[in-house]
C-alpha positions as CSV (number, residue, x, y, z in Angstrom):
1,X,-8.6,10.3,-9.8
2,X,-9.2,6.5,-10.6
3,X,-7.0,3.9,-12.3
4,X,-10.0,3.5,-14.9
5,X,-10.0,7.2,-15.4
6,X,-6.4,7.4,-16.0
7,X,-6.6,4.4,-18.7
8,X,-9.8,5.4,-20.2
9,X,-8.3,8.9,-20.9
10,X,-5.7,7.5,-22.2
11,X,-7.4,4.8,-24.6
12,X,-9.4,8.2,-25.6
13,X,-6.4,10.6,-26.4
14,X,-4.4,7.9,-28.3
15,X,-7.1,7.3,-30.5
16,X,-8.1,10.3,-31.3
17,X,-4.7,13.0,-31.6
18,X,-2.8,10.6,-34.5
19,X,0.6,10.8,-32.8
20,X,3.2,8.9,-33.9
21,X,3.9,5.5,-31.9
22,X,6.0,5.7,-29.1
23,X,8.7,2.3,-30.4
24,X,11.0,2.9,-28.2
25,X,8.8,2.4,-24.6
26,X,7.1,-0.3,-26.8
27,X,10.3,-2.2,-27.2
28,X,11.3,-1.5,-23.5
29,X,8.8,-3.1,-21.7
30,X,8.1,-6.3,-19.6
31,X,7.2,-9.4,-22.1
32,X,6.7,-12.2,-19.3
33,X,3.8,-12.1,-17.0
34,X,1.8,-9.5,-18.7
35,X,-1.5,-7.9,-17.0
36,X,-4.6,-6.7,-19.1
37,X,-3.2,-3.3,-18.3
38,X,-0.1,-3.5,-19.8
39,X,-1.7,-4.9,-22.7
40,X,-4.1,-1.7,-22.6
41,X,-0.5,0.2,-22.6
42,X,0.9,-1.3,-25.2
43,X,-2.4,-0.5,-27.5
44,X,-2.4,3.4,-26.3
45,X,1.9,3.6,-26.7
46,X,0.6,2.7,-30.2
47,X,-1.3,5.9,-30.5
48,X,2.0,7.9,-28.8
49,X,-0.1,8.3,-25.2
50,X,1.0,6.6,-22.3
51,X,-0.9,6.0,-18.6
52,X,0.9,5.6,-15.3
53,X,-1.0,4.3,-12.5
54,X,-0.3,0.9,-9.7
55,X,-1.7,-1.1,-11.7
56,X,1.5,-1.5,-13.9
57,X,4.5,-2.9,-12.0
58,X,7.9,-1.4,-11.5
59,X,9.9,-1.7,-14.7
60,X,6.3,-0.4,-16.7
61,X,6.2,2.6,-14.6
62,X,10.1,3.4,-14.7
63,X,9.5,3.0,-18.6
64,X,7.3,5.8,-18.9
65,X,8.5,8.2,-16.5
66,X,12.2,7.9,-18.5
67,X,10.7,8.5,-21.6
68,X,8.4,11.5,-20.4
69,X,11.2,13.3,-18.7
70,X,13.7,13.1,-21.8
71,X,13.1,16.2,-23.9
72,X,13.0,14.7,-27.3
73,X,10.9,11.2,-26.4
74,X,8.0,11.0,-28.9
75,X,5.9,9.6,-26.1
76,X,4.0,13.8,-25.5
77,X,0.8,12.8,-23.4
78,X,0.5,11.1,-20.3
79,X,-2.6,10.5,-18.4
80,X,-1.7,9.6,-14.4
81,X,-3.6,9.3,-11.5
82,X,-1.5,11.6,-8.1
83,X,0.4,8.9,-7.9
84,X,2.9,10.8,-10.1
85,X,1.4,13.8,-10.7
86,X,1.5,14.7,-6.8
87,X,4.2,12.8,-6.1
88,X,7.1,11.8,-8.5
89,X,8.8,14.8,-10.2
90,X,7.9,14.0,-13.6
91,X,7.7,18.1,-15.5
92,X,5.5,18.4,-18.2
93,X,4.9,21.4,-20.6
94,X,1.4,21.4,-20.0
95,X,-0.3,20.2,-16.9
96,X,-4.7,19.7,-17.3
97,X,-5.9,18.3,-14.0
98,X,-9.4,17.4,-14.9
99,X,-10.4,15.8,-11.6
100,X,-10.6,17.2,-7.9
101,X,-11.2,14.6,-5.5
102,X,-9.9,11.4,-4.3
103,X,-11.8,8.5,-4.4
104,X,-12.2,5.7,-2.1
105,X,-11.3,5.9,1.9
106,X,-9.8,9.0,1.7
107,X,-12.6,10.3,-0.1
108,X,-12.2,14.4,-0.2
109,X,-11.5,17.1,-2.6
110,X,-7.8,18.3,-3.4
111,X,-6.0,20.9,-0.9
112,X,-5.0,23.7,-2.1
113,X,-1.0,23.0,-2.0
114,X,-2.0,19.3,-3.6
115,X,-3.0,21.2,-6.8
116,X,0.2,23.4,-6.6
117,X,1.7,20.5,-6.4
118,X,0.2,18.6,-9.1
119,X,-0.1,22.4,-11.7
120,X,3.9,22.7,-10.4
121,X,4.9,20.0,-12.8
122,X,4.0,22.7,-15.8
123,X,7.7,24.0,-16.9
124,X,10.9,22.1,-17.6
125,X,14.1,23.6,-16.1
126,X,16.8,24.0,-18.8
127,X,13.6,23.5,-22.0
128,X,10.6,25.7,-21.3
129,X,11.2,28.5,-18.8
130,X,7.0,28.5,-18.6
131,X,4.6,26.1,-18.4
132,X,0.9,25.9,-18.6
133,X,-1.7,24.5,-15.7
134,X,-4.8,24.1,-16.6
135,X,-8.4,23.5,-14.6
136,X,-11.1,21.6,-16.5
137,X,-14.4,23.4,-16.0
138,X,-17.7,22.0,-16.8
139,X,-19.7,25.5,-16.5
140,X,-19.0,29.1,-15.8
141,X,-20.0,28.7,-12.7
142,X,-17.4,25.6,-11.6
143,X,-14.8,27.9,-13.7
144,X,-15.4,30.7,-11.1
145,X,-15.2,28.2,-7.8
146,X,-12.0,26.2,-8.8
147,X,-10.2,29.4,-9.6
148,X,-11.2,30.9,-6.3
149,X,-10.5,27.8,-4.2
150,X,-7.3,26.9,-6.1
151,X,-5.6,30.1,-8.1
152,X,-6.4,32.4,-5.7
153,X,-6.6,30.3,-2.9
154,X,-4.3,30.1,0.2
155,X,-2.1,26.9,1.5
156,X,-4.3,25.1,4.3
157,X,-2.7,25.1,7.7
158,X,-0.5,22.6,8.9
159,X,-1.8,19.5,10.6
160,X,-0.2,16.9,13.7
161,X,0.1,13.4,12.2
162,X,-0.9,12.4,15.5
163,X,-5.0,12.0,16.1
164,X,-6.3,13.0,19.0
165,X,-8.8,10.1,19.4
166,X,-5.9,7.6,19.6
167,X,-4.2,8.9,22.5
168,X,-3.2,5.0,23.4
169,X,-0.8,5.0,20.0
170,X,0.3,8.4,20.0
171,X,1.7,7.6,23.5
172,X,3.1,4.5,21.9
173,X,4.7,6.1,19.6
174,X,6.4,8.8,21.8
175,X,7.5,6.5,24.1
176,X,9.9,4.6,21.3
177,X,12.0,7.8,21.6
178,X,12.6,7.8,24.8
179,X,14.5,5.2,27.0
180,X,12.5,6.1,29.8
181,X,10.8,9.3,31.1
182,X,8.9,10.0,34.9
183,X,5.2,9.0,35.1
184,X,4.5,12.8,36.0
185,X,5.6,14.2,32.5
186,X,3.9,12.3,30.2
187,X,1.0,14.2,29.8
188,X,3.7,16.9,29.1
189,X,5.1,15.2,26.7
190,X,2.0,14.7,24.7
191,X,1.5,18.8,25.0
192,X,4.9,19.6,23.7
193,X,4.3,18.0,20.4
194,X,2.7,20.2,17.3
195,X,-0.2,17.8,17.9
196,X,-0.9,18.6,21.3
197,X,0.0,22.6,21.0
198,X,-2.7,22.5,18.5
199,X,-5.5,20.7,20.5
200,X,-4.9,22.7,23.9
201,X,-5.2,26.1,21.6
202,X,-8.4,24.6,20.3
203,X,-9.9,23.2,22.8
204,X,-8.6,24.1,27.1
205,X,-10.7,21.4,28.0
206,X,-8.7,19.0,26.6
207,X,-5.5,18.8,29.4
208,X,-8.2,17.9,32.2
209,X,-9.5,14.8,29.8
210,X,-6.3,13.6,28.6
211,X,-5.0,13.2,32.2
212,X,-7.9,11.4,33.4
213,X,-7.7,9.1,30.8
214,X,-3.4,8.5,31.2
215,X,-4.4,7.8,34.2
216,X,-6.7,4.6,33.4
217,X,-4.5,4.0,30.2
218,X,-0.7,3.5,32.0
219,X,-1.6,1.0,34.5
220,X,-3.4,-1.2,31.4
221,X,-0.1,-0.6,29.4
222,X,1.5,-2.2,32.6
223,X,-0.8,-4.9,32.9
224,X,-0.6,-5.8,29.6
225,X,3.5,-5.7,30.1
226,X,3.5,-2.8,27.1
227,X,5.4,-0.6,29.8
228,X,8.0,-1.4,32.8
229,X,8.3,0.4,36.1
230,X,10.9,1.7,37.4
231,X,10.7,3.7,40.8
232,X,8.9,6.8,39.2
233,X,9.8,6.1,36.0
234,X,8.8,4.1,33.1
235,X,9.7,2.5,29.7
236,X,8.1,0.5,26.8
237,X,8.6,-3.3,27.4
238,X,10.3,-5.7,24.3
239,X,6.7,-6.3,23.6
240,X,6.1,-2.6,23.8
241,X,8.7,-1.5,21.7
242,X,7.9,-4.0,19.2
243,X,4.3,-3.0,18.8
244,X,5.5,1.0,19.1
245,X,7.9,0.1,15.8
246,X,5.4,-1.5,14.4
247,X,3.2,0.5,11.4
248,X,0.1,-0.6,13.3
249,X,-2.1,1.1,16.0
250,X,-2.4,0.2,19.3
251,X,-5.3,-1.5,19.0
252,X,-4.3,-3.6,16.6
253,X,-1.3,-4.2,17.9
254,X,-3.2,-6.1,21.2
255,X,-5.6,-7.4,18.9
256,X,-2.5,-9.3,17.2
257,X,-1.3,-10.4,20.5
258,X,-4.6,-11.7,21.6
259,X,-4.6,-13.7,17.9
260,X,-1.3,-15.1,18.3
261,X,-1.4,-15.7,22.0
262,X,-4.7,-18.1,21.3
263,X,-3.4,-19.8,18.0
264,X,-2.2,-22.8,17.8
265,X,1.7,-23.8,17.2
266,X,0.5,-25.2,13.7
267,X,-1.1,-21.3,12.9
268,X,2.3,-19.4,13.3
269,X,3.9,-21.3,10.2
270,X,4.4,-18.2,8.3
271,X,1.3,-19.1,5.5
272,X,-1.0,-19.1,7.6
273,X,0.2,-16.5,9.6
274,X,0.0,-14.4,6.2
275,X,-3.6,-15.1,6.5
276,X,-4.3,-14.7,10.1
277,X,-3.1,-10.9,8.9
278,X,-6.1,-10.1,7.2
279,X,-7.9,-10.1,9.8
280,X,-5.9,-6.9,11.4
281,X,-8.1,-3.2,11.0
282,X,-5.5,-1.9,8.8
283,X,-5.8,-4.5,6.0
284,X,-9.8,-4.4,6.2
285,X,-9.1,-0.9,5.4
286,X,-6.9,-1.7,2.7
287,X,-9.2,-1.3,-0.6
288,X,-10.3,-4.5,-1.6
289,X,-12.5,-4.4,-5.0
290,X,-15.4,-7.3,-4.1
291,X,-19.2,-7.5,-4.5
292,X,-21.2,-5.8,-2.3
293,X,-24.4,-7.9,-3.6
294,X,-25.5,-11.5,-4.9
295,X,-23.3,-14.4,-4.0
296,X,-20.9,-14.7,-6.8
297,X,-17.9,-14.5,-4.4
298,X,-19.0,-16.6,-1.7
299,X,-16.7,-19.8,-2.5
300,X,-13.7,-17.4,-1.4
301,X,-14.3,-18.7,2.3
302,X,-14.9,-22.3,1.4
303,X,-11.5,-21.9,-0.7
304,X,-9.9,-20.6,2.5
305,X,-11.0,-23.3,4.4
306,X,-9.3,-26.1,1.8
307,X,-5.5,-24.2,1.8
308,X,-5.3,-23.3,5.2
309,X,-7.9,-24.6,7.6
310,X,-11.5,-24.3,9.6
311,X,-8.7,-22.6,12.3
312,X,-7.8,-19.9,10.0
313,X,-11.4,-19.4,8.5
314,X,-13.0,-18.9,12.4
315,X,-10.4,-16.3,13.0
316,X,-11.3,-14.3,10.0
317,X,-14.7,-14.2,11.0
318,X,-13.8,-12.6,14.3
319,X,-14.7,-8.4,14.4
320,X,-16.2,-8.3,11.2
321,X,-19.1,-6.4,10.4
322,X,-20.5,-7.6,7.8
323,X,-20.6,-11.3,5.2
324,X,-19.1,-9.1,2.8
325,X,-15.9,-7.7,5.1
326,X,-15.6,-11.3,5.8
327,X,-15.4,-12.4,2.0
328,X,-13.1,-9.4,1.5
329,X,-10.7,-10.8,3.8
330,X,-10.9,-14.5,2.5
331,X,-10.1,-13.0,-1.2
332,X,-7.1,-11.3,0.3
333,X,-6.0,-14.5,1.8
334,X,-6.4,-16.6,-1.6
335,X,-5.2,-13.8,-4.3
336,X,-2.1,-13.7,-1.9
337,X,-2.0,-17.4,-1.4
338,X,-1.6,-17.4,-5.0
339,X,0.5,-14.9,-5.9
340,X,3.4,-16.1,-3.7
341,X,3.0,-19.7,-5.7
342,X,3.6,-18.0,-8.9
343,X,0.2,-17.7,-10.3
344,X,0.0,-15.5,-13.6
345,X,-1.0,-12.3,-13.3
346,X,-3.1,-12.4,-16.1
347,X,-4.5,-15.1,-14.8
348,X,-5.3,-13.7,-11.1
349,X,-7.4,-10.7,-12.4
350,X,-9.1,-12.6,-14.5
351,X,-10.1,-15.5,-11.7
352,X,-10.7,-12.8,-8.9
353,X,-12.7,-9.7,-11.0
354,X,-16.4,-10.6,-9.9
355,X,-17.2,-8.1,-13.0
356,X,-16.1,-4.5,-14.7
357,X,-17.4,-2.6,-11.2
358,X,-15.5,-4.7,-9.1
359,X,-12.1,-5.0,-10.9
360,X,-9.1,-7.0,-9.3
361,X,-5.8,-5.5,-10.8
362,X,-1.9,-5.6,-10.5
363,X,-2.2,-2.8,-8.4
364,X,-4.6,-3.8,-5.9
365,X,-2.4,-7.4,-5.5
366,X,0.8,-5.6,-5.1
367,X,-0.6,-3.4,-2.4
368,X,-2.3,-6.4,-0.4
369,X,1.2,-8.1,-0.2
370,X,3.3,-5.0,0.5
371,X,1.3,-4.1,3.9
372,X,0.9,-7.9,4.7
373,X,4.5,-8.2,4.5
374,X,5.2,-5.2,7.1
375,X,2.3,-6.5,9.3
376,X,4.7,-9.9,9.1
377,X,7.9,-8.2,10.8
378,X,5.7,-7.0,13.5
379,X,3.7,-10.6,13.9
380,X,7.5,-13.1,14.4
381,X,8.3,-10.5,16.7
382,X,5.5,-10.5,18.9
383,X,5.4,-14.3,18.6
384,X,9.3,-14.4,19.7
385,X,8.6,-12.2,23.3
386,X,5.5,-14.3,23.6
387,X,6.1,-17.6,22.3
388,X,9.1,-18.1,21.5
389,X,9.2,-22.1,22.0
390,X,6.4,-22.1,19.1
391,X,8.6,-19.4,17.0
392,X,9.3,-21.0,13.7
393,X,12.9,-19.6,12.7
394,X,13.9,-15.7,11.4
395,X,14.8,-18.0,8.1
396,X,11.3,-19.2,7.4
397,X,9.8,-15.6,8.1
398,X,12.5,-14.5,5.9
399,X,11.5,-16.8,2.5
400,X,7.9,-15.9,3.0
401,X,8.7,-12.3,2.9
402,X,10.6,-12.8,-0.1
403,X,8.2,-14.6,-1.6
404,X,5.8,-11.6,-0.8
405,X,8.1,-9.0,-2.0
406,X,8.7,-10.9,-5.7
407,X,5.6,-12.6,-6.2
408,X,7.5,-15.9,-6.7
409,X,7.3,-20.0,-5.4
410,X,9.9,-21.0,-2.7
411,X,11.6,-22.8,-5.3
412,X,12.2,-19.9,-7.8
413,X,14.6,-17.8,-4.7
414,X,17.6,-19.2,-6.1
415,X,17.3,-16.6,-8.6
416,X,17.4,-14.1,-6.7
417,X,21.1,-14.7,-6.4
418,X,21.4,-13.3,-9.9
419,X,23.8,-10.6,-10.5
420,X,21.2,-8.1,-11.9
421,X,17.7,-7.2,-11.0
422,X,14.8,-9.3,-13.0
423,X,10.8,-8.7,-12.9
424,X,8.3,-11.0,-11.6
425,X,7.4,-12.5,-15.6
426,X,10.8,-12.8,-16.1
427,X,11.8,-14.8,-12.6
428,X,8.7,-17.0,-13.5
429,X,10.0,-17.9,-16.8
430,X,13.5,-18.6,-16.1
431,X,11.4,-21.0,-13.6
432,X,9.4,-22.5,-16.1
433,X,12.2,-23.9,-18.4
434,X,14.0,-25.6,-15.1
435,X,16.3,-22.6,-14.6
436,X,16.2,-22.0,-10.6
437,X,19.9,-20.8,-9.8
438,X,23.0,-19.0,-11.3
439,X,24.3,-22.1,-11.1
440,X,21.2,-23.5,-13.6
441,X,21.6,-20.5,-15.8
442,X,25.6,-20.6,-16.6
443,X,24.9,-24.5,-18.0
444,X,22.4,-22.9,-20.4
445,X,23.9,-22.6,-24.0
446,X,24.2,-19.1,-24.6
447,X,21.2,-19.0,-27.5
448,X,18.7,-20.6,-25.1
C-alpha cells in the first residue's frame, strides 16, 4: 500500500527466490537521468523481481508491464502498489494482496469490489484458464475477517461523485452543461442527479435546506459575475464557465480570482504564477513528504524568497495553518522551480529528502507538476476575463507548460520537434552536448 512497501518487497523476494535475471528489462530501460529507484530496480531485475510504483517514470513502468504481460518473459514476480494492480490490466497467475488499506489522505481499508478488482488479475486468457488470489493473514482470527469482508462479501453500493457539503461546486458543475436554465429549476436540477436522489431518500429534510441556501448562494454567484441574468433565466458567465471547467472547487476557484485580481502585473509571468499555485487547497492537499518537527527545512522559504520574490513568499503564507503547511508549499515551489530548469533527478531527491521518513521521490515531483500544470490552464484564463491588459501571451503559458510536462529548460524545447518520443534523461543529455534541435542533431556525425 506504499511505494516503500512495494520496493522493500521487492528487494526481499529478489534476494531471496534465486531467479534468473531478467536481461532483457535490464537492457530496456532509461540510462540518462536515473532516480535512486531505478537504480533499486535495476538491483531487484537482477534477482528476476520487478516493482512498479510512481516513483519510476513512464518508459520504466511501460518496461515492466510489457515484460509481465508476455507469457514467456523471465521477469515472474512483481510487487506493485494499486496503481497497477487496481488499475492497469496487467493478469498474473497468482495474485497475493498482502495489504488492505490506503495510506495517506485517503486513508481507509479496501472496498470490497477494489479487492475483486485487484484478486481479478489472477488468470491469463488464452495461458491459465485459473488463477489463484490470495489474502495474507497474520492470525486465524484476521484469516476469518478478511474472508468474510472480502470472499464472501457483497459489492458496496454506488456513490454520487458530487458531495453534498459543496453544493456551491456541484451547482458549478451542472451549470457547464446547460446554456441556460430558469431560476425556479435549479434546485430541481440538483434532485435529478444520482447525487441528489440519494440525499432526499436519506435525509427529507434536505430539499427545505438546500433551497434556503440557493437562495443566498445565486445572487453571490451574480455578484461575483459567476452567473448572468436573463429575464428568469440564467447562465454561467466566461468567468464562470472557466472556473466550472476548471478541475478546482468553487472555493478555490474565487480564491484564485481574489490572488490574481490583487497581484501585481510582474506576478502573472507564468514562473511565478507556477508558484502563486501552491497556495490553492487542492495542491496543499497534494502529498508533500516534509518534516513535521525540528528546523531542517526551514531555508525552503528563504530560498523562495531569492527565485521569486518577498511578493510570492507573503502570498504563500496566506490561509495556511500551520509553519509546516507553509514550508510544504515553499518546497513545492522550489522542487518545481527546479525541475523545469533541468535539475537531475538524482540530484533533486537527494537535495529535497529531509531523511528516510520524509522521502522526496520521482513520483512525488511528477505529481506536483502534473496538477500545477492543470491549475495553470485555469489560472491564464481567469487572468484573460479579468485582466487581460496584464495577460502575458497563450505562447508563454504554453512553454511553461511544456516545460512542466517534460521536466526540461526553455532552451531544451527545440527537441521536442523530434520525430520520435524521448524521456526526460535523454532530452537532458542531447542538451548537454549542445544538441537543442533537429536541426542540431542531423549535423551530428552519425557515431556521436
Amino acid at each position: 500500500n506504499t511505494r516503500g512497501n512495494a520496493q522493500g518487497c521487492a528487494t526481499y523476494l529478489a534476494n531471496s527466490l534465486n531467479l534468473p535475471a531478467s536481461v532483457d528489462v535490464i537492457s530496456s530501460l532509461p540510462e540518462h537521468d536515473v532516480s535512486s529507484a531505478s537504480l533499486e530496480l535495476q538491483n531487484c531485475l537482477q534477482g528476476g523481481v520487478a516493482f512498479h510504483c510512481t516513483d519510476l517514470d513512464r518508459d520504466e513502468r511501460l518496461a515492466i508491464e510489457n515484460a509481465f504481460r508476455e507469457a514467456n518473459s523471465n521477469l515472474r514476480v512483481m510487487a506493485a502498489t494499486t496503481t497497477i494492480a487496481a488499475g492497469l490490466n496487467t493478469p498474473a497467475s497468482t495474485v497475493i494482496i498482502a495489504e488492505y488499506e490506503f495510506r495517506g489522505g485517503d486513508a481507509r481499508t479496501y472496498s470490497v469490489a477494489e479487492y475483486k478488482n485487484m484478486a481479478g488479475r489472477a488468470g491469463r486468457l488464452g495461458y491459465n484458464e485459473q488463477g489463484k488470489a490470495i489474502l495474507l493473514a497474520a492470525t486465524p482470527n484476521e484469516r476469518a475477517i478478511l474472508f468474510k469482508k472480502y470472499v464472501l462479501g457483497s459489492y458496496e453500493p454506488l456513490r454520487s461523485s458530487f458531495n453534498v457539503q459543496e453544493i456551491d461546486t456541484w451547482i458549478l458543475r451542472l451549470l457547464t452543461q446547460e446554456e441556460s436554465i430558469y431560476t425556479a429549476d435549479v434546485f430541481q436540477i440538483l434532485a435529478n442527479t444520482y447525487g441528489g436522489f440519494l440525499q432526499s431518500r436519506q435525509d427529507p429534510s434536505w430539499q427545505g435546506r438546500v433551497e434556503a441556501y440557493l437562495s443566498d448562494l445565486l445572487p453571490k454567484m451574480l455578484r461575483l459575475n459567476l452567473i448572468e441574468q436573463n429575464g428568469e433565466q440564467i447562465q454561467l458567465s466566461l468567468l464562470g464557465r472557466a472556473c466550472g471547467q476548471s478541475s478546482l472547487s468553487l472555493q478555490s476557484s474565487l480564491l484564485l480570482v481574489e490572488l490574481l485580481s490583487r497581484s501585481p502585473v510582474e506576478n502573472l509571468v507564468p514562473e511565478k504564477l507556477m508558484a502563486l499555485m501552491q497556495a490553492l487547497p487542492e495542491a496543499d492537499q497534494c502529498y508533500t513528504p516534509i518534516l513535521r518537527r525540528g528546523r531542517a527545512e526551514t531555508d525552503h522559504a528563504v530560498n523562495v524568497a531569492k527565485c521569486f520574490g518577498t511578493s510570492i513568499v507573503r502570498e504563500l503564507q496566506r490561509g495556511v495553518r500551520t509553519e509546516t503547511d507553509y514550508l510544504a508549499r515553499c518546497k513545492r515551489t522550489l522542487i518545481l522551480w527546479d525541475w523545469i530548469n533541468g535539475v537531475p533527478i538524482e540530484r533533486l531527491e537527494r537535495q529535497y529528502t529531509a531523511n528516510r521518513f520524509a522521502r522526496t521521490g520521482r513520483g512525488d515531483i511528477s505529481r506536483f507538476a502534473e496538477s500545477t500544470r492543470h491549475h495553470m490552464h485555469s489560472a491564464h484564463q481567469i487572468i484573460i476575463l479579468t485582466r487581460p491588459e496584464d495577460a502575458p501571451l497563450q505562447e508563454q503559458y504554453n512553454i511553461l507548460l511544456r516545460r512542466l510536462e517534460f521536466g526540461i529548460p526553455e532552451e531544451a524545447l527545440g527537441l521536442l520537434d523530434l520525430p520520435f518520443l524521448l524521456n526526460r534523461g535523454q532530452y537532458l543529455a542531447l542538451l548537454q552536448r549542445g544538441i537543442k534541435s533537429l536541426d542540431d542533431l542531423r549535423q551530428q556525425e552519425e557515431a556521436r
